[in-house]
C-alpha positions in Angstrom: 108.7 112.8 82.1 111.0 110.7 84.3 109.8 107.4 85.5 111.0 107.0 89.4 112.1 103.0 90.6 112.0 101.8 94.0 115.1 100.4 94.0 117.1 98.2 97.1 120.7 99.1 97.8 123.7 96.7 97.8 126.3 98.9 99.1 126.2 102.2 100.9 124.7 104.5 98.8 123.6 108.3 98.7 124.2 107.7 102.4 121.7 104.9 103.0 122.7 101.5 104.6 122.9 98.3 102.5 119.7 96.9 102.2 118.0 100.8 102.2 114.6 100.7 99.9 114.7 104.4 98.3 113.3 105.9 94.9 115.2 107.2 91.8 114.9 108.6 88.2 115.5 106.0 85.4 118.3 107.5 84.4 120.6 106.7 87.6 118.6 103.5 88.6 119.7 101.9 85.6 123.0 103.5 85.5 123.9 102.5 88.4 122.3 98.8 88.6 124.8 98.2 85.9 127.3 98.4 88.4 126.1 96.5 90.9 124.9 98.9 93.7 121.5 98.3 93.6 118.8 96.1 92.7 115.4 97.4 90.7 112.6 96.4 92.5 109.4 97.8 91.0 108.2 101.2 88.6 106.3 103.3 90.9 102.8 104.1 89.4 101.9 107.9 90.2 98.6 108.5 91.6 96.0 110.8 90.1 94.4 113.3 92.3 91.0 112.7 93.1 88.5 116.0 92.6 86.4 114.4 95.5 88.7 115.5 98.2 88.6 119.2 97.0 85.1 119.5 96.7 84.4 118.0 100.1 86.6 121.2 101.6 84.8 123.9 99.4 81.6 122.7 100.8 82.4 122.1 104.3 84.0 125.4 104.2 80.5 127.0 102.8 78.9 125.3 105.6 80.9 126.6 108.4 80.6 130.3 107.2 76.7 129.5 106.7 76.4 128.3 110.3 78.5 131.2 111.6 76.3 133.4 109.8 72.9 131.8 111.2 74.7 131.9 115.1 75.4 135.4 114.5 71.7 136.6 113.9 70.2 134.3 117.1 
């Protein structure tokens, strides 16, 4: 897998104005740091995705169509 760099231009580059913070593949960060158009800032760290967020939707969702359910009967 690719690592991506937040990299800062020093010339116009891929259309964005000197001094443009943007993200790139190894590959061309490096490539093109070697010739001077832009600086390597940091290595983005990729998040994980938390199992929290989905298990608060399927429950919420239950709840909703319990409710509706309930209101229904009254």
């Amino acid at each position: 897998m690719m690592t991506k760099y937040k990299v800062k231009t020093k010339a116009v580059f891929d259309g964005q104005p000197v001094g443009s913070i943007i993200e790139l593949d190894e590959v061309t960060a490096k490539k093109y740091e070697s010739l001077k158009y832009l600086e390597i800032l940091n290595e983005v760290k990729k998040r994980k995705k938390t199992q929290s967020k989905s298990k608060k939707q399927t429950t919420s969702k239950k709840s909703q169509s319990a409710t509706k359910k309930t209101s229904k009967k009254e």
